[in-house]
N, C-alpha and C positions, 0 to 999 in steps of 0.2 A: 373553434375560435383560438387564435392565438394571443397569450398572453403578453404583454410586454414584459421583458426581464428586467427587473428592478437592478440598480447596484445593490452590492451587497455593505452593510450599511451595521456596523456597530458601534453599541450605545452599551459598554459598560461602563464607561467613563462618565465622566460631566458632560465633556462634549461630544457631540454625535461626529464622529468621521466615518469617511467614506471610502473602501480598500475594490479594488479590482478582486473580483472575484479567483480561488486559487486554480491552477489546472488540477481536475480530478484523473487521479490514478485509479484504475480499475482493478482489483489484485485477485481478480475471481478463480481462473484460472492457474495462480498460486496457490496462494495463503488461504483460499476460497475451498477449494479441495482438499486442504491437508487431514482435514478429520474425518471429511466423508466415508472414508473407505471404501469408493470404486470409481474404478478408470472410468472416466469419459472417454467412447473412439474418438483419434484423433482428429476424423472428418467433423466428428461434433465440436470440437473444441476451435477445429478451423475457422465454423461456422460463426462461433461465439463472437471472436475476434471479429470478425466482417462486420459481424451485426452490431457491434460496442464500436466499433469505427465508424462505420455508415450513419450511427444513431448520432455522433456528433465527440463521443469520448476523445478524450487527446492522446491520451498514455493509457498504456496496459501492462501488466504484470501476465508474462504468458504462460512460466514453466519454471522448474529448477536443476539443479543438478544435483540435487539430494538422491543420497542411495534408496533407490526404486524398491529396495527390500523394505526399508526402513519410513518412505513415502511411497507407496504405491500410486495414487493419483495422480503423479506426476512422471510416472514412471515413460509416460511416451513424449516427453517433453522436444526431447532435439529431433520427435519424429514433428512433431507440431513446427519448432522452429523452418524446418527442410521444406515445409509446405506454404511458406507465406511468403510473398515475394518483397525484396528490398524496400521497396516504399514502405509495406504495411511492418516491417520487421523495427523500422526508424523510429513507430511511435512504439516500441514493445521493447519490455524492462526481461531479464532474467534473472532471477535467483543463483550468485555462486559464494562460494564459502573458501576454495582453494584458488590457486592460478592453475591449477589442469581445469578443472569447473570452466574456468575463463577458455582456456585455451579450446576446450571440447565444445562449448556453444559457440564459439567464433566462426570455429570449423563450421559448423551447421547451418551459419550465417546470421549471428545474433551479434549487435553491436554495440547493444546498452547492458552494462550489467551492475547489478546491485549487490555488493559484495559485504556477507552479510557475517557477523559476530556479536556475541553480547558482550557488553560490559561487566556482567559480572562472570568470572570463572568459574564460578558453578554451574549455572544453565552455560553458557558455552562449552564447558566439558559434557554435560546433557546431549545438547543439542549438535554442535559441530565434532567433540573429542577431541579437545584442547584446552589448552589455559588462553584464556583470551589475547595475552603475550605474544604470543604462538603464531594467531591468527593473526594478528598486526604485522609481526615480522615475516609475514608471508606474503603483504599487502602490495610492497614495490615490485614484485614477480609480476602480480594480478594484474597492476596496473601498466607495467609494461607490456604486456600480451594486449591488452587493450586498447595499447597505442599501436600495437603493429598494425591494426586493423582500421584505423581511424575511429576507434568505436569513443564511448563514455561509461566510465564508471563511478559509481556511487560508495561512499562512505554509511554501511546501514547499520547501527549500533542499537541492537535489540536490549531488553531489559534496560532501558535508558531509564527507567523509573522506580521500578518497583521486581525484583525476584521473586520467585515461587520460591527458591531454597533459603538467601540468604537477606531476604528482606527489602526496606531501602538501598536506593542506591543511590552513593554519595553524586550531587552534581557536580562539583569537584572530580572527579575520576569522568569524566562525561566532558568534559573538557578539554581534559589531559588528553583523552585519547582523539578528539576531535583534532587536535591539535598538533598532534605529534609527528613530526617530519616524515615519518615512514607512510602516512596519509597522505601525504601533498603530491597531488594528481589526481584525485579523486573530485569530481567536479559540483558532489553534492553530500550533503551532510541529512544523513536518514534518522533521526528521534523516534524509535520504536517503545510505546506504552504496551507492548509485548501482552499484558495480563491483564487490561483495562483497569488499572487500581488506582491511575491520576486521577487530580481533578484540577478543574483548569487555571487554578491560581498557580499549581505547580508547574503546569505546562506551560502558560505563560513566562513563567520566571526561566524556564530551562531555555525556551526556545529564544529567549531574549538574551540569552547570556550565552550560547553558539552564534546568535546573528550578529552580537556586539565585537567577537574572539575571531569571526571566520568570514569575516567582509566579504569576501570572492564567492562564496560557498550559495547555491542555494539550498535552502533549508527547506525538508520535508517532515513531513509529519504521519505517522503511521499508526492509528487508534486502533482500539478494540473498545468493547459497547458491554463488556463485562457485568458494569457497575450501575450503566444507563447514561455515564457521561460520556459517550464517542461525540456526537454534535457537537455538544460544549467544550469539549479539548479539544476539536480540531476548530473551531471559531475562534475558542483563544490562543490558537497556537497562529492561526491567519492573523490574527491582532497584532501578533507579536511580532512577526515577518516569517513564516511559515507561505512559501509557495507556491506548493503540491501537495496534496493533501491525496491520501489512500482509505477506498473502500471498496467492497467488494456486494454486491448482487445477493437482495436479500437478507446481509448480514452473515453470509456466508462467513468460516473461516475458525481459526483458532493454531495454537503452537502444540504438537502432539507431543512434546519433551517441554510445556510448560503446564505442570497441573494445576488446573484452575481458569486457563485463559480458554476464554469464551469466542466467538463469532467477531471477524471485524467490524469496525461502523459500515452500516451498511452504503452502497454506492448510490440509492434512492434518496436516504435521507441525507446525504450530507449536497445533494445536486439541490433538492428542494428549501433545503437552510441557504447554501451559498448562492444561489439564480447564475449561472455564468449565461452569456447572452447567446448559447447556442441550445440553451436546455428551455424549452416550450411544452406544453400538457402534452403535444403531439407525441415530440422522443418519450415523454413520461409513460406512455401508454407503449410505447413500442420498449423501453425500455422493464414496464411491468408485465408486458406478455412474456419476453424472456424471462424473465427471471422466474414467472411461472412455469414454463416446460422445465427449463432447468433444476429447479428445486421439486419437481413433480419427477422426475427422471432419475436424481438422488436419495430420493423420500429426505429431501430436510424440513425441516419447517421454517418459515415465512418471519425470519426477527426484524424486517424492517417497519417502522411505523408509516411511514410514506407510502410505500406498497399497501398496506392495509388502506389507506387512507382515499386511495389510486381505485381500489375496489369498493369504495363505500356506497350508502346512497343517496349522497349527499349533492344530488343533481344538477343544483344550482353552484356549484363553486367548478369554475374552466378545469380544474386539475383533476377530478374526478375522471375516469376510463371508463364507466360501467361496472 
């Protein structure tokens, strides 16, 4: 039986409004792997993609350009990219960090890339080896390689919240850098909760104050489930005017250079919070078989609630799988 998709519909306000649900980004294949520590073959991973298409997903995160020494999971990445054809390449995101990153997945045929640093200097000397300065000033290179190609890239500023080394992070400095000419060209604006330590009054307010500074920009929102608030920060970051919202399969995920951060919101739970009007119990069940072989194939365990919810026996409610 198919369910009718409801709008998605929030009510923390007085009054009830009513938002088009966001496109979900699938980051399984990234940010989904980074902790696992083992390759998926590439054919597996082709496979992944097909089946997160087919099932009705808009956007996917498919790979990165991270040192294969230092990410092994992603280490066959631009074999993955070589393998999927234009069309299917159009809705798939890439992880890069420099303009050679850009320029080496271009080559492989990759044309959206998400061109990633933190905001605070510390985890970005961690994570990429640099002062986040650095990375800024290397941004109009990135984006120019991106244009030779007709591609699109993304502005993705991790620790927008919260650091593992240096604590809070000012929204003020979140801003700045949102805003800073050496960004203009980038066609989206990424709010990474990197460590899941928001919670959604904060996320609100941040997301509200890039969407009020960055008119043209659409604003993405990037949770982790750390804390138990990924739904909730990514609802109120949709409130806010948050677009695209990212999660990954199962719950999949975490930052291997951020100690502490946990699994992303899972890509179950946040399809089953938002309803977008191509997600029915059907893809729910085709969506929760994958995510079963896949987390059976990694030995991970199962952080989403929806998926659990997906296997219950609870017979009488449409969204139940068996």
């Amino acid at each position: 039986m198919r369910a009718a998709a409801p709008r998605f519909i929030d009510r923390s306000g007085c009054r009830e409004t009513r938002m088009t649900a966001p496109v979900l980004r699938d980051v399984t294949l990234r940010d989904g792997l980074q902790l696992t520590g083992k390759v998926l073959p590439t054919e597996t991973k082709v496979a992944v993609v097909r089946r997160l298409l087919a099932a009705g997903v808009e956007a996917l995160e498919i790979g990165s350009m991270a040192r294969p020494d230092l990410v092994p999971p992603v280490a066959n990445s631009l074999d993955l990219i070589a393998a999927l054809t234009p069309e299917e390449l159009a809705k798939c995101w890439v992880w890069v960090a420099t303009p050679r990153h850009v320029a080496k997945a271009a080559a492989a045929g990759a044309r959206n890339f998400q061109y990633c640093f933190s905001v605070s200097d510390a985890h970005n000397r961690a994570n990429i080896g640099r002062d986040t300065d650095a990375s800024l000033a290397a941004m109009p290179e990135a984006i120019e390689y991106a244009n030779e190609v007709g591609g699109s890239i993304q502005l993705c500023l991790a620790t927008a919240f919260t650091c593992p080394f240096d604590g809070d992070v000012d929204p003020d400095r979140v801003l700045e850098i949102a805003n800073d000419p050496r960004a203009v060209g980038a066609t989206d604006i990424v709010l990474a909760d990197t460590l899941g330590q928001a919670h959604p009054g904060q996320v609100s307010a941040l997301v509200a104050a890039v969407r009020d500074h960055s008119l043209s920009r659409r604003i993405v929102f990037h949770g982790h489930d750390t804390w138990g608030m990924g739904v909730a920060n990514t609802l109120a970051a949709v409130a806010a005017g948050a677009t695209m919202v990212d999660g990954a399969l199962g719950g999949l995920g975490g930052c291997p250079f951020a100690p502490g951060a946990s699994g992303n919101t899972a890509t179950e739970d946040l399809l089953f919070a938002t309803r977008p009007g191509w997600f029915t119990p059907e893809v729910l069940a085709d969506l929760a078989g994958l995510s079963r072989e896949l987390l059976a194939e990694l030995g991970e365990p199962n952080r989403s609630r929806a998926l659990e919810g997906a296997f219950s026996k609870a017979d009488a409610f449409d969204w139940v799988v068996g």
